[in-house]
C-alpha positions in Angstrom: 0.0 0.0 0.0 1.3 3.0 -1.2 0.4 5.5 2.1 1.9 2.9 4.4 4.8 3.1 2.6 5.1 7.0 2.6 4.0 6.9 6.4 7.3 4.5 6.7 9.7 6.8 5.3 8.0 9.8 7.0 8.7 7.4 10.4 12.1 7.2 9.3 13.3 10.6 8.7 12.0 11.4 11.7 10.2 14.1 10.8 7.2 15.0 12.5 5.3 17.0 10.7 5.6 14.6 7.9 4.6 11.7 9.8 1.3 13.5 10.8 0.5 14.4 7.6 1.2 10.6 5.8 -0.2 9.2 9.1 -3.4 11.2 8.1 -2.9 9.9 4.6 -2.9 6.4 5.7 -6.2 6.7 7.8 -7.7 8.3 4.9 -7.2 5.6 2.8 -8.4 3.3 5.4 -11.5 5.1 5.0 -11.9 4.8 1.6 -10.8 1.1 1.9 -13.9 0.4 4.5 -16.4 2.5 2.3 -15.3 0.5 -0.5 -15.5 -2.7 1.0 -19.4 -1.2 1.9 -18.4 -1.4 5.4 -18.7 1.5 8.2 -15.0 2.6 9.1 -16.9 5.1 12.1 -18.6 2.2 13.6 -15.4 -0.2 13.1 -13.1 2.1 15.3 -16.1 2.8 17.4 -16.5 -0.9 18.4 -12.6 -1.6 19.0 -12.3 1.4 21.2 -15.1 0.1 23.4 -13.6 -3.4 22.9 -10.0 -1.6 24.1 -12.2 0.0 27.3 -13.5 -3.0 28.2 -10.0 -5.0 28.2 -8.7 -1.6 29.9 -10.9 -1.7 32.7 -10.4 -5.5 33.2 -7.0 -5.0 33.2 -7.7 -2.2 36.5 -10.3 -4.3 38.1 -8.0 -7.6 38.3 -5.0 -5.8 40.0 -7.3 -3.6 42.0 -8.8 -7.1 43.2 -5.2 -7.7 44.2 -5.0 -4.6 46.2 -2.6 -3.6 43.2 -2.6 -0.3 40.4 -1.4 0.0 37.5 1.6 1.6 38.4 2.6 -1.8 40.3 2.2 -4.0 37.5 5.0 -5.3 34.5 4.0 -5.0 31.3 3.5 -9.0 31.4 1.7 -9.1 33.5 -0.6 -6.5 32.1 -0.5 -8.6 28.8 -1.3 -11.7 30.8 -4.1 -9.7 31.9 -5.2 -8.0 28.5 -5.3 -11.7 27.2 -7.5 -13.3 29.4 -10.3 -10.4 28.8 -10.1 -11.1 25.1 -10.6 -14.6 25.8 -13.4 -13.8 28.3 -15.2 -11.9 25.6 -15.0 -14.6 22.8 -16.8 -16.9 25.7 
């Protein structure tokens, strides 16, 4: 794909500016991919960002049920954790 690409050399030259705007690119022709493909790009992002809550909040109510925050736990163990919610929601 040609804007993943661009957004790749952008991300390499370190230039910010130009990231943004090829990173903008890229999501645009996301967009245009999902209306294409007669899907709803708006609703698709709005689902995985309730799907992310969800795992978030799982994540927080586990270690809180361990008298833990965030701040206590790895990263592991925060991926063990992220993990078992996606497995508790395909159930």
């Amino acid at each position: 794909m040609e804007e993943l690409h661009e957004f790749e050399e952008a991300w390499a030259g370190g230039d910010p500016k130009r990231m943004e705007d090829e990173l903008g690119d890229l999501l645009f022709a996301i967009v245009n991919l999902g209306r294409f493909l007669s899907l709803n790009p708006e609703e698709a992002l709005r689902k995985t960002i309730s799907r992310f809550q969800k795992r978030f909040s799982y994540i927080e109510d586990a270690l809180s049920k361990q008298g833990r925050h965030m701040s206590e736990a790895t990263l592991e163990e925060m991926d063990i954790l992220w993990e078992q919610a996606k497995k508790e929601e395909a159930s």
